[in-house]
LUMGUTOR-82994 format. One record per atom (N, C-alpha, C, CB): z, y, x. Coordinates in steps of 0.05 Angstrom, whole numbers, padded with zeros to 5 digits, always signed. Glycine has a CB too. Layout:
residues N
ZYX
...
END
This chain:
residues 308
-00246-00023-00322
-00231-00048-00322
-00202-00043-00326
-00236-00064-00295
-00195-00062-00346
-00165-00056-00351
-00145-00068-00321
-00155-00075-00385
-00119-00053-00314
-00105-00057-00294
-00086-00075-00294
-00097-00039-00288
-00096-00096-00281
-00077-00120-00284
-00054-00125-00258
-00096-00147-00286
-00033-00121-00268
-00011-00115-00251
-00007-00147-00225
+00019-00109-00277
-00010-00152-00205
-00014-00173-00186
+00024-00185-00181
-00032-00158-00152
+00023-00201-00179
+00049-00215-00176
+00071-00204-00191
+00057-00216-00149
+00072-00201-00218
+00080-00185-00234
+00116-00211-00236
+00051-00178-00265
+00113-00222-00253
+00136-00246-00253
+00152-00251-00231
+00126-00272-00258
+00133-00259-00208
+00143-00256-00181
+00162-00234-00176
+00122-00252-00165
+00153-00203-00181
+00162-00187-00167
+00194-00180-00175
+00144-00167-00167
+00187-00181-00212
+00213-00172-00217
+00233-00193-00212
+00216-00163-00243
+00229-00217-00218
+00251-00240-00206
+00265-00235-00179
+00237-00267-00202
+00243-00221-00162
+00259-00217-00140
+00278-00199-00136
+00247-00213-00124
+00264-00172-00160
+00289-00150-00152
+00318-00160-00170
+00278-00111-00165
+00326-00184-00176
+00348-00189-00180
+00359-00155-00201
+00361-00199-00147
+00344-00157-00211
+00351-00131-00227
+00386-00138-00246
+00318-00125-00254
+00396-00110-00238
+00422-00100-00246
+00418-00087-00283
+00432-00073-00220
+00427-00096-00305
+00424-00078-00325
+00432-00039-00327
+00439-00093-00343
+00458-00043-00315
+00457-00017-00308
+00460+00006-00277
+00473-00012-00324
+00440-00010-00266
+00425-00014-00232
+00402+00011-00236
+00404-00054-00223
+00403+00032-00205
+00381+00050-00207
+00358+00038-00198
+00385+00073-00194
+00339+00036-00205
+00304+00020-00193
+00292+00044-00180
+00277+00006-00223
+00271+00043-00155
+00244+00060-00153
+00224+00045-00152
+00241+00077-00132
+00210+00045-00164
+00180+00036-00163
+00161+00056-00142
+00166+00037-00195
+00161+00059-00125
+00143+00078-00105
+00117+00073-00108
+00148+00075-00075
+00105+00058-00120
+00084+00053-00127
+00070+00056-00155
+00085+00035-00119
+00072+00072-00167
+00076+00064-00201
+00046+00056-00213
+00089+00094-00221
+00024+00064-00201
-00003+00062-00211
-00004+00057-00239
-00017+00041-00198
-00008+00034-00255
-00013+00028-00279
+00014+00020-00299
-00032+00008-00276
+00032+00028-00278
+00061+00017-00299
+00062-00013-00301
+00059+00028-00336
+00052-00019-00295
+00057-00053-00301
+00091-00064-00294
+00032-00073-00276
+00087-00061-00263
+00116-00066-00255
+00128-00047-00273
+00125-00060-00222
+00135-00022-00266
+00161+00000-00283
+00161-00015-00307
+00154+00039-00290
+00149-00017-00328
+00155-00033-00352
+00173-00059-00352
+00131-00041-00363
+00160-00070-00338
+00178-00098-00339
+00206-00089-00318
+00157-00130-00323
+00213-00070-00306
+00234-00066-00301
+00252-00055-00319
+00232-00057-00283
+00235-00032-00336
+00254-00017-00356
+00263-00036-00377
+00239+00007-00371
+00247-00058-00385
+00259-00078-00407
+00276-00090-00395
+00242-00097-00420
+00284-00090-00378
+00308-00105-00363
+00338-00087-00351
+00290-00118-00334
+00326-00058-00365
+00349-00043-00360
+00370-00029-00386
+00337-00022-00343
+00391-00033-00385
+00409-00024-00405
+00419+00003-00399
+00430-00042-00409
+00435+00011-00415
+00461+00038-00416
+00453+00064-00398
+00496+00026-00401
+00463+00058-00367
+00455+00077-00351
+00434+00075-00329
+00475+00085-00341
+00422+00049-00335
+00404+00036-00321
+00380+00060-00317
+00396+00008-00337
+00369+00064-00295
+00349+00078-00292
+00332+00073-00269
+00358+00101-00293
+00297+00086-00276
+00282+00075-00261
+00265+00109-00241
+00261+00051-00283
+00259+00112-00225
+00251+00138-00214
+00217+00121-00209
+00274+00152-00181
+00199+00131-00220
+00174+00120-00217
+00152+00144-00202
+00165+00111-00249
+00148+00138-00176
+00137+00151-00155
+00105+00139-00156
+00155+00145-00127
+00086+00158-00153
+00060+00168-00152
+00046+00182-00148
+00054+00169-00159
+00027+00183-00127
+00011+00209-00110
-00012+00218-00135
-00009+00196-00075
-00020+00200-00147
-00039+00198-00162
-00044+00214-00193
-00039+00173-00162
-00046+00239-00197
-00036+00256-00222
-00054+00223-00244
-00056+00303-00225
-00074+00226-00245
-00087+00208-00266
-00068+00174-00269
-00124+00202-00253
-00057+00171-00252
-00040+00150-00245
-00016+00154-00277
-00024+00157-00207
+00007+00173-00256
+00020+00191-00281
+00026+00188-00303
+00011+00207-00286
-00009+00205-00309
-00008+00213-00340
-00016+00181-00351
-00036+00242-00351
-00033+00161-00338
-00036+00137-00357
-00007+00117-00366
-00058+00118-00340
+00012+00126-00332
+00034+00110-00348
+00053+00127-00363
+00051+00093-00328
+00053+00148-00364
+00071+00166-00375
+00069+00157-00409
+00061+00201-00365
+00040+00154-00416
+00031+00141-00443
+00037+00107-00441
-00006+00146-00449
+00033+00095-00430
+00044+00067-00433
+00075+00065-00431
+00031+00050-00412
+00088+00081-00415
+00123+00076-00418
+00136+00108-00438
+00141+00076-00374
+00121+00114-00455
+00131+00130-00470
+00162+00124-00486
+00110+00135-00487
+00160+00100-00490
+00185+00095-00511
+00200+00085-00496
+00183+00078-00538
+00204+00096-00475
+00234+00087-00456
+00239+00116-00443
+00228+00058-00424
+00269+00126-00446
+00271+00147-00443
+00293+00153-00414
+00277+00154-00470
+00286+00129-00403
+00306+00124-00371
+00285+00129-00348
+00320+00087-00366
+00263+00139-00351
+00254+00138-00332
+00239+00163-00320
+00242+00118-00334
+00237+00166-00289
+00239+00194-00286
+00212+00197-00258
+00278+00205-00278
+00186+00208-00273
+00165+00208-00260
+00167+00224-00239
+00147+00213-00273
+00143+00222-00216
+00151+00239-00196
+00126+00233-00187
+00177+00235-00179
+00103+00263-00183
+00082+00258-00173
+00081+00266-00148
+00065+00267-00187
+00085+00244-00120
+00090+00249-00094
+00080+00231-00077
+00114+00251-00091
+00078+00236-00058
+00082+00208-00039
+00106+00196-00031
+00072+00211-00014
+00107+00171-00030
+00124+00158-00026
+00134+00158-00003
+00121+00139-00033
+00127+00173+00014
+00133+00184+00043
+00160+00204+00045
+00106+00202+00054
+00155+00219+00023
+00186+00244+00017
+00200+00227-00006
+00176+00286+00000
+00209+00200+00004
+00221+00187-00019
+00256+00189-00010
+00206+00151-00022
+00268+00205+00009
+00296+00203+00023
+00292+00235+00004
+00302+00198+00069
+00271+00261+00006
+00269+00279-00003
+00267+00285-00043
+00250+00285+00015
+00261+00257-00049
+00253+00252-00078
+00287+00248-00094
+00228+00219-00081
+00299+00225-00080
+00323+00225-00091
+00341+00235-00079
+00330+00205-00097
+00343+00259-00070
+00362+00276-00062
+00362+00303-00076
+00359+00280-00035
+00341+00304-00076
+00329+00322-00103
+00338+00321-00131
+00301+00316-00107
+00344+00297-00127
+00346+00282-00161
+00370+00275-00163
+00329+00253-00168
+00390+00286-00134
+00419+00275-00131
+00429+00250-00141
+00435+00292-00143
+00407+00239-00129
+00415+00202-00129
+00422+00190-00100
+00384+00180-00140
+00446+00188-00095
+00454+00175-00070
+00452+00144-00061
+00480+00181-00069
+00450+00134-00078
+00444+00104-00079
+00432+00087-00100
+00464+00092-00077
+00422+00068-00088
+00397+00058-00098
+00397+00023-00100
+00374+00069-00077
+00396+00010-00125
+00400-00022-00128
+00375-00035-00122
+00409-00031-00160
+00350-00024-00111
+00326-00039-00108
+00299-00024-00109
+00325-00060-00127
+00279-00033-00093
+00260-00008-00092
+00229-00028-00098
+00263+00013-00055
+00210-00020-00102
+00182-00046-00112
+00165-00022-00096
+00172-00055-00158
+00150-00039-00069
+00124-00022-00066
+00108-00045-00068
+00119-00003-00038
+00078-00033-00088
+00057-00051-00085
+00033-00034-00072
+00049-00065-00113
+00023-00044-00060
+00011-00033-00036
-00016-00021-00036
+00011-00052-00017
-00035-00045-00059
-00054-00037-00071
-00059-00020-00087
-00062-00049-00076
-00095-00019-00084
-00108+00005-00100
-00099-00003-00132
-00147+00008-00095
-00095+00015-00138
-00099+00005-00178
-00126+00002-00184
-00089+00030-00205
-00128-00017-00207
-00159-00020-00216
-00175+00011-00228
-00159-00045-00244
-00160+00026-00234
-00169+00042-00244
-00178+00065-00226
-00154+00046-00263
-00167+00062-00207
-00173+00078-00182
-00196+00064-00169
-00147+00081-00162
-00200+00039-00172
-00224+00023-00148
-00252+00020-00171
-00209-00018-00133
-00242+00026-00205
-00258+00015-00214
-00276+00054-00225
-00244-00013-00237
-00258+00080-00215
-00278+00106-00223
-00292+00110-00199
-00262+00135-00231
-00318+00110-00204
-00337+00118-00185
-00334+00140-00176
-00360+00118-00191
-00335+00158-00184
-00319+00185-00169
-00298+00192-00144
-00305+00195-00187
-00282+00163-00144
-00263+00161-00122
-00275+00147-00098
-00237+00145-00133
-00296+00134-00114
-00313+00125-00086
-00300+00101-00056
-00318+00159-00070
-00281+00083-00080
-00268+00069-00064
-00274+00034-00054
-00244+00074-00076
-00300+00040-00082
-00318+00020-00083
-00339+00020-00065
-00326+00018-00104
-00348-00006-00053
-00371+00004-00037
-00391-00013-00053
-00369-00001-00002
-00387-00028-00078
-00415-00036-00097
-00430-00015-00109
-00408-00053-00122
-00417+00014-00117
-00428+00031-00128
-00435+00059-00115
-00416+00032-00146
-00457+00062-00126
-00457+00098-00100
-00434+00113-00117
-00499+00129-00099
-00427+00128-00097
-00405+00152-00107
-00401+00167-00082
-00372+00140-00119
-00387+00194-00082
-00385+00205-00064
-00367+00196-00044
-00382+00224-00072
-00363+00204-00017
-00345+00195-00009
-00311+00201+00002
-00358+00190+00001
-00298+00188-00018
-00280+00202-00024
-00251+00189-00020
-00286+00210-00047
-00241+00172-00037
-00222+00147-00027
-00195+00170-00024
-00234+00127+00010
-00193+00187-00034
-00154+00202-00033
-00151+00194-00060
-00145+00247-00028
-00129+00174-00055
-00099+00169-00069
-00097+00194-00089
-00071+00169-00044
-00097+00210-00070
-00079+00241-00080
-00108+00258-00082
-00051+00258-00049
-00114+00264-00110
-00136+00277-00103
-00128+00316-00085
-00154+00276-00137
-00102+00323-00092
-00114+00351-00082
-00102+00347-00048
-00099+00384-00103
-00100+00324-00034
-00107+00316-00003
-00125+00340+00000
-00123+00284+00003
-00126+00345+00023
-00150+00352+00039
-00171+00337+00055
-00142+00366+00055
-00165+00315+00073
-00187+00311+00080
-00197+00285+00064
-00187+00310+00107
-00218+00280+00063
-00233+00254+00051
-00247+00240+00067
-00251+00258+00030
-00257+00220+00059
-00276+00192+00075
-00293+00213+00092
-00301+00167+00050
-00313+00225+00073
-00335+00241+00088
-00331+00259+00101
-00351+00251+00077
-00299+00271+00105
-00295+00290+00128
-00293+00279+00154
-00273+00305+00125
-00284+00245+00147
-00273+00234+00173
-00301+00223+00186
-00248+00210+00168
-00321+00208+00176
-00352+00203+00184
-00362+00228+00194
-00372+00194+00158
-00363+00249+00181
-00379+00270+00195
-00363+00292+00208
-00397+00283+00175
-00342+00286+00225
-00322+00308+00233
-00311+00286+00254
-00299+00322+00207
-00303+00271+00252
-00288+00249+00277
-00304+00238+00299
-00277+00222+00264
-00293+00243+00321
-00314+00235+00349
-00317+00211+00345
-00303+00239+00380
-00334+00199+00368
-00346+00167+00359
-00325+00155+00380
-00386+00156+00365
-00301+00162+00386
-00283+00148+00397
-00264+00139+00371
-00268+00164+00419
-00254+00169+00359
-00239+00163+00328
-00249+00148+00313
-00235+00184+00311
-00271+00146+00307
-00284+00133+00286
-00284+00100+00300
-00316+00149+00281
-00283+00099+00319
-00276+00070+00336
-00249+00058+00331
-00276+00074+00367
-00228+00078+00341
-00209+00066+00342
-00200+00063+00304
-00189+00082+00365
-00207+00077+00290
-00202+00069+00260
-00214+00047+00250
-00210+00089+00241
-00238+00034+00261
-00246+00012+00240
-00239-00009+00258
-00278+00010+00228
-00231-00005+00285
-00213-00030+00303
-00187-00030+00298
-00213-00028+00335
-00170-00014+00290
-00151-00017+00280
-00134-00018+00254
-00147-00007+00289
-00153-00004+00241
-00147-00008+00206
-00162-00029+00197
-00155+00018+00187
-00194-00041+00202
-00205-00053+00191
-00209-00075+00204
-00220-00042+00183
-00194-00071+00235
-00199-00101+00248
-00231-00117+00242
-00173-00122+00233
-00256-00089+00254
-00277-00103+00252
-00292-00099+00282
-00293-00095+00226
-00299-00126+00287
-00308-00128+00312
-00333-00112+00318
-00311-00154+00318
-00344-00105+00304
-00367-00088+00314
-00361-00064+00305
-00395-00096+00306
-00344-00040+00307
-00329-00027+00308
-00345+00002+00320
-00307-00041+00320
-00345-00008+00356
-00366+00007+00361
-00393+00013+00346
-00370+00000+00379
-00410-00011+00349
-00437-00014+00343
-00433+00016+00315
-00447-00053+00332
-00423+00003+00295
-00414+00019+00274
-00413+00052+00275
-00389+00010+00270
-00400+00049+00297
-00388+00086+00284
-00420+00094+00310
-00333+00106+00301
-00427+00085+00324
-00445+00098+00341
-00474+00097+00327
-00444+00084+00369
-00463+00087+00310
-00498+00086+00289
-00483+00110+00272
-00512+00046+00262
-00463+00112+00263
-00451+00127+00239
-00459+00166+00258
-00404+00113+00232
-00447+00161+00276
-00447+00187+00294
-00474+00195+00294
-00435+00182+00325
-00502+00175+00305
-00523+00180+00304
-00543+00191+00281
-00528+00164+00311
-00529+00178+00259
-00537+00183+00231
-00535+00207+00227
-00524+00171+00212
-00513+00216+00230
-00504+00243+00215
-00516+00267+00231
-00469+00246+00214
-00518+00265+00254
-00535+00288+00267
-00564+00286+00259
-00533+00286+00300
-00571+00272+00237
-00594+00284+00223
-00591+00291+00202
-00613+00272+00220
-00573+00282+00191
-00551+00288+00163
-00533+00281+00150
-00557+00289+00147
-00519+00295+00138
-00488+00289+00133
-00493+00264+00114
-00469+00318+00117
-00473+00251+00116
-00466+00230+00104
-00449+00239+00076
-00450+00213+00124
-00458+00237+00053
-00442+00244+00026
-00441+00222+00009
-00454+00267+00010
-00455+00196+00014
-00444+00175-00012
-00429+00146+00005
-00477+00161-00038
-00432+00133-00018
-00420+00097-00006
-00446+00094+00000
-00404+00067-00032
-00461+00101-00004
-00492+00084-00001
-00510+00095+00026
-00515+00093-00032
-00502+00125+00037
-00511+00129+00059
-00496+00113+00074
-00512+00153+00067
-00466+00106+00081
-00450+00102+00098
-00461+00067+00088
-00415+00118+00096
-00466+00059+00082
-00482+00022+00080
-00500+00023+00089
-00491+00005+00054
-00525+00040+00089
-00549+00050+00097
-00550+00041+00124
-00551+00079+00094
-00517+00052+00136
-00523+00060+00164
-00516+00031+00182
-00502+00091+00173
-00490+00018+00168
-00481-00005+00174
-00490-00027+00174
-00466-00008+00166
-00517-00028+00153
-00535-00055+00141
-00562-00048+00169
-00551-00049+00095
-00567-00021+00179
-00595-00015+00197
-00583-00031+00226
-00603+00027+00202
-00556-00035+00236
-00547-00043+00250
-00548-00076+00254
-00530-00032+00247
-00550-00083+00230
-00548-00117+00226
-00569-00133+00232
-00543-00126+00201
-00568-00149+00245
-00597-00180+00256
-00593-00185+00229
-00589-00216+00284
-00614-00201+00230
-00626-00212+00199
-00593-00236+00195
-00670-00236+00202
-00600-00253+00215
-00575-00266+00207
-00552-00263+00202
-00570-00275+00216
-00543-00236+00210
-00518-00218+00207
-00520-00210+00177
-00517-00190+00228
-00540-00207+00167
-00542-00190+00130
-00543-00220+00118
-00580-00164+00117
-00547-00244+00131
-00535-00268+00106
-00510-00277+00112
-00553-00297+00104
-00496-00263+00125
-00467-00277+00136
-00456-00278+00093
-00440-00245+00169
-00439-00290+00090
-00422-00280+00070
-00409-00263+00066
-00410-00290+00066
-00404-00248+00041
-00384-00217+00040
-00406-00194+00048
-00354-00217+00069
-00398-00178+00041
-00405-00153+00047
-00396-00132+00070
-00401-00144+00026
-00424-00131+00085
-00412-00121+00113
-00395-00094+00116
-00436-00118+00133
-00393-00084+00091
-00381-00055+00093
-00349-00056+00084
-00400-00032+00070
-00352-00081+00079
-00308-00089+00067
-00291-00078+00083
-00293-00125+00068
-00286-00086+00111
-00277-00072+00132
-00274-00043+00134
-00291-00077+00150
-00295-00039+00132
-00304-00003+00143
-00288+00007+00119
-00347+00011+00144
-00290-00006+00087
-00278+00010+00073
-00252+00017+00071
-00284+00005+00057
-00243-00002+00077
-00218-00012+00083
-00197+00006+00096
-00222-00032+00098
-00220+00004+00127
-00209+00027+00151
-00208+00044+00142
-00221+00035+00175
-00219+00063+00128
-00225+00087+00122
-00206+00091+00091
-00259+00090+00121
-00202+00079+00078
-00177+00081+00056
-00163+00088+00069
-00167+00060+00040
-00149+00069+00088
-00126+00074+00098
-00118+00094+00118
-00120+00056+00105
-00133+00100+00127
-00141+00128+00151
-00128+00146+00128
-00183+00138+00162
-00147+00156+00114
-00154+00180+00086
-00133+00181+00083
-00170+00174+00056
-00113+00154+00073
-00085+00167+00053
-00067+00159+00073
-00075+00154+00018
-00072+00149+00102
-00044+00148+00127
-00035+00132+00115
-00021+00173+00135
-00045+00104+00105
-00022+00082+00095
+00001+00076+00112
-00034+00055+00091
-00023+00065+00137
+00004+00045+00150
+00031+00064+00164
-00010+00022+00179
+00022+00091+00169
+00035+00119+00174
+00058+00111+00155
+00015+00149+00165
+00056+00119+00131
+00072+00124+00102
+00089+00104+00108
+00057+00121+00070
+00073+00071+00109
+00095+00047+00099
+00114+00050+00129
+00077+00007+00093
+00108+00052+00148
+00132+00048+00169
+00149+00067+00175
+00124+00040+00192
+00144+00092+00164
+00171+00120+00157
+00187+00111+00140
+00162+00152+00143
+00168+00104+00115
+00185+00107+00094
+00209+00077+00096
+00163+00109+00065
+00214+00053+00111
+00213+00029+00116
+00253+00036+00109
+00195+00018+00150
+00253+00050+00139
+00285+00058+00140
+00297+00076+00120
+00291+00070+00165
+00284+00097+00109
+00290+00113+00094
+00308+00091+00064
+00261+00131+00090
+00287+00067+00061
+00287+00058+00034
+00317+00047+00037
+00261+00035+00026
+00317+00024+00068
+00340+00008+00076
+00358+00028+00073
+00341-00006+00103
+00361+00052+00082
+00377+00074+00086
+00392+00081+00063
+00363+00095+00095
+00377+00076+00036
+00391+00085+00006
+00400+00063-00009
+00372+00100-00014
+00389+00038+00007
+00405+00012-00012
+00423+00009-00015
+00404-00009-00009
+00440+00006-00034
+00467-00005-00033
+00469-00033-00025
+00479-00002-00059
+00489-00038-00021
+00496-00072-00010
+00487-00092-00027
+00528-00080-00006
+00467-00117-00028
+00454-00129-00043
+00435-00120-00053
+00464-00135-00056
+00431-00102-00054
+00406-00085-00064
+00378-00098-00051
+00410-00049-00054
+00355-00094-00065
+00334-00108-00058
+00299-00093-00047
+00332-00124-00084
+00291-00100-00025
+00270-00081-00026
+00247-00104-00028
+00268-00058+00001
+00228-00102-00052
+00209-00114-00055
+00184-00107-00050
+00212-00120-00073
+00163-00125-00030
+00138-00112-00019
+00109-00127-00029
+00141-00114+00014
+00094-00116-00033
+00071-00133-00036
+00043-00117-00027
+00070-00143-00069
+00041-00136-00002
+00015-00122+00015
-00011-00140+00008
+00020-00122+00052
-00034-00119+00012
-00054-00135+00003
-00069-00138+00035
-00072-00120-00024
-00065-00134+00059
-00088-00141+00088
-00062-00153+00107
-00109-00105+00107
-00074-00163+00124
-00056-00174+00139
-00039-00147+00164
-00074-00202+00153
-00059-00125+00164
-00041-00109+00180
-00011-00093+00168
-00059-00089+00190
-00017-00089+00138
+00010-00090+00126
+00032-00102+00127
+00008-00092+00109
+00026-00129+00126
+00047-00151+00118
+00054-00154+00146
+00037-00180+00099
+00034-00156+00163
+00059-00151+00195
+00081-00120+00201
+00032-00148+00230
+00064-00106+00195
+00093-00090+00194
+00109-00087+00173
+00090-00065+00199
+00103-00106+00148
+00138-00114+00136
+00151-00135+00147
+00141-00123+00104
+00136-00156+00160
+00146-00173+00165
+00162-00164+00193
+00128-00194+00164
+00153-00145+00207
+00171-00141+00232
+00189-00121+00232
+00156-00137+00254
+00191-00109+00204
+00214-00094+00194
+00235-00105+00188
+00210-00080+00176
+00219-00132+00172
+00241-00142+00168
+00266-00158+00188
+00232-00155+00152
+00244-00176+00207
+00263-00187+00224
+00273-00166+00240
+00253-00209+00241
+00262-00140+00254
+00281-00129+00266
+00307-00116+00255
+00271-00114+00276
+00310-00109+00219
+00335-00104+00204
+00347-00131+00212
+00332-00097+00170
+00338-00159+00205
+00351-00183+00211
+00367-00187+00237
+00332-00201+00209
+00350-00179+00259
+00368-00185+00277
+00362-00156+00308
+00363-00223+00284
+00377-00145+00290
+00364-00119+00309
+00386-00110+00335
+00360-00087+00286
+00399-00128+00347
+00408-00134+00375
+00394-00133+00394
+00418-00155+00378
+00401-00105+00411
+00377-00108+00438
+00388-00113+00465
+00358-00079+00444
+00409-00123+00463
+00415-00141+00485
+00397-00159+00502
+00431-00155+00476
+00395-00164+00535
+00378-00190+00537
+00391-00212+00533
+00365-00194+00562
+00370-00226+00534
+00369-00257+00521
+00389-00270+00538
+00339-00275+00524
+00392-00262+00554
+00405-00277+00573
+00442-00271+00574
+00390-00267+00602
+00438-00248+00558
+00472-00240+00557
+00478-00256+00545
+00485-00216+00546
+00514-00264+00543
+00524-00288+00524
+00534-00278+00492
+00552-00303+00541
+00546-00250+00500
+00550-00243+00474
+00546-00216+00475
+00574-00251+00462
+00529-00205+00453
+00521-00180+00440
+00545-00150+00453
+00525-00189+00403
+00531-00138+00464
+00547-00110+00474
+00532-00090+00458
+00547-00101+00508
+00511-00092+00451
+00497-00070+00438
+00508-00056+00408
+00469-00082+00434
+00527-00073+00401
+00538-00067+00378
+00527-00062+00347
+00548-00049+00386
+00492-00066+00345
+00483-00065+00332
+00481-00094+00308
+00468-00053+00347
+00478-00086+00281
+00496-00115+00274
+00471-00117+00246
+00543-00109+00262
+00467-00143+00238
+00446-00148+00213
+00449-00123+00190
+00455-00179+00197
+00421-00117+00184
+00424-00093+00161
+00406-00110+00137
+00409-00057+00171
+00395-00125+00141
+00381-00137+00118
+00378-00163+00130
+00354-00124+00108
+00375-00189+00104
+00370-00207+00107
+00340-00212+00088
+00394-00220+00104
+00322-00234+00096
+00297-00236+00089
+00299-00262+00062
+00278-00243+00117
+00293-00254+00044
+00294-00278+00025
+00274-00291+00022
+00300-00274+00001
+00271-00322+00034
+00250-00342+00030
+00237-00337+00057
+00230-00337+00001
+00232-00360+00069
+00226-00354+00094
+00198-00348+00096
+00234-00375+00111
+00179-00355+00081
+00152-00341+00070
+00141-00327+00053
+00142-00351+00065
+00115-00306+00053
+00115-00290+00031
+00105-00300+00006
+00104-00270+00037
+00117-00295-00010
+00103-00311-00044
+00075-00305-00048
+00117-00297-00075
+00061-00324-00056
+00036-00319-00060
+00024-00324-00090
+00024-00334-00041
+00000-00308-00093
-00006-00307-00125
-00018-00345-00131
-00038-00277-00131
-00013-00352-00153
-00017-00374-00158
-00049-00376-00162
+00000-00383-00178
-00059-00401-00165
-00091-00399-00173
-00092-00393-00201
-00109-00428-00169
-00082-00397-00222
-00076-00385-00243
-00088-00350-00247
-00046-00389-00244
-00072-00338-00217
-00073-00302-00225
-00094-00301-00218
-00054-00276-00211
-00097-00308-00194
-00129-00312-00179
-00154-00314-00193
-00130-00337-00165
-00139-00337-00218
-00171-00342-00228
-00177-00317-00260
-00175-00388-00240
-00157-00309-00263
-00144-00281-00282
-00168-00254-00261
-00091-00275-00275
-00145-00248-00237
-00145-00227-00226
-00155-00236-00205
-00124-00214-00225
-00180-00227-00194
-00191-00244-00163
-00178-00227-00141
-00230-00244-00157
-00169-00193-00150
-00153-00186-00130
-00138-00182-00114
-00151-00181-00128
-00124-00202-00134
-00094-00213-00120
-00094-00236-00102
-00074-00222-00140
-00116-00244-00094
-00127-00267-00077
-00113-00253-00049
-00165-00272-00078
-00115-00245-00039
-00105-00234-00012
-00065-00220-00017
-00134-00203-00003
-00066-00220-00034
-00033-00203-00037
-00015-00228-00037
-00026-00180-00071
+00014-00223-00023
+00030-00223-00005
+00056-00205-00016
+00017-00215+00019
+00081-00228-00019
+00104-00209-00027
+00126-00221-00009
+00113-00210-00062
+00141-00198+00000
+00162-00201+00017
+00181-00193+00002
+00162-00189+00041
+00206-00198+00004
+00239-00194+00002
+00265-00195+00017
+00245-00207-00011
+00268-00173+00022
+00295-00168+00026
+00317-00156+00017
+00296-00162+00039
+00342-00165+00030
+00357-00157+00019
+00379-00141+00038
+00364-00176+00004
+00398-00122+00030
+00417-00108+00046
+00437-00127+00051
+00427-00081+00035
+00450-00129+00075
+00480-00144+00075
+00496-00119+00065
+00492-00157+00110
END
């Protein structure tokens, strides 16, 4: 499936893009965004396009070939204070993370990030990671394996789950998407397998984000980004689950008003003073239009801020 870039119009409008302004895309997957930023950049304008993903890379490296401002970087967006220091860039006019998988990553069976198709189980971003899905099923106590699909996947049967998963595997290892459904569908009342959706969405979910330490990454990397903006400068977000978008959203208000004084004092001693302001008091959402285009963008969510 070709990669269709999600709140694409949206996003760049927001970064209030500078013609000759530095950009990072920390996200670069399919180039979609970086393109429409580079056509919007002149003279010394430049874009640093960050990606864990080598196959990521090389596909946009071929789609933004005829722009010669832009400067790849196969990393995590985690050593992004370490990326442009490296690159002796001290400041920064705006930064784009999009949060989701790329299609091309959810749509190779080999990455196994799908749970419609068997594949191994696998789900790293970064393929030369070390651990994968199936190290964490057949290696993680049935406490870990608890607290990951209650906390990443916010699924109520959580337990039930990993204690069938734990039981499973002590007769044998778990190696595809299809054992790890096997185990989650033997658990279900009949009325539970006609609920709507697919009972393994969650679990996959949890376990993406476990694998590549999302929510880890987004709340290090949070200050680092504020940390390189220049004044007006813009950090643009677009999360696809709701545990993401709460911790941008509470990044954001705490840059907004990050006074820890009590409530009760009359005026501020803490001395700590606004570092960003939030643009639009809600996050933008994909129209039915992209929706009915792109069904993946049905859940994604864009935030904006900006530096005072």
């Amino acid at each position: 499936m070709e990669h269709k870039t999600v709140l694409l119009k949206e996003s760049i409008v927001a970064l209030k893009i500078k013609k000759n302004g530095i950009y990072v895309d920390c996200t670069l997957g399919g180039g979609g965004h970086s393109e429409q930023i580079l056509i919007n950049l002149e003279g010394s304008g430049k874009l640093v396009a960050i990606d864990q993903d080598s196959f990521a890379i090389k596909k946009s490296k071929e789609r933004l070939n005829k722009f010669n401002n832009v400067i790849f970087i196969k990393d995590n967006f985690s050593n992004f204070k370490n990326i442009l220091d490296s690159l002796q860039i001290q400041n920064i006019d705006g930064v784009l993370l999009d949060l989701g998988v790329s299609s091309f990553q959810f749509d190779d069976r080999d990455r196994g990030f799908s749970y419609w198709d068997e594949a191994v189980l696998d789900m790293r971003m970064d393929q030369d990671a070390k651990n994968d899905a199936k190290f964490i099923l057949n290696n993680y106590t049935l406490n870990e394996i608890t607290r990951v699909f209650t906390d990443y996947g916010e699924e109520k049967n959580a337990y039930r789950f990993a204690k069938a998963i734990k039981k499973a595997r002590e007769i044998k290892e778990l190696n595809t998407n299809k054992d790890l459904i096997d185990v989650i569908k033997s658990t279900l009342s009949e009325k539970e397998k006609r609920k709507q959706g697919h009972p393994a969405r969650k679990i996959f979910q949890a376990l993406r984000i476990e694998v590549n330490q999302e929510l880890k990454v987004l709340e290090d990397v949070l200050p680092l980004i504020v940390e390189k903006l220049n004044p007006g400068g813009r950090i643009v977000i677009i999360t696809f689950h709701s545990i993401e978008d709460r911790i941008v959203k509470k990044f954001i208000k705490k840059m907004e008003n990050p006074c820890e004084c009590p409530s009760d004092f009359p005026i501020c001693i803490c001395g700590k003073v606004p570092i960003l302001k939030s643009i639009g008091k809600k996050p933008i959402l994909p129209n039915d239009d992209e929706i009915d285009i792109n069904s993946r963008a049905r859940s994604s969510k864009l935030r904006i801020a900006e530096k005072i």
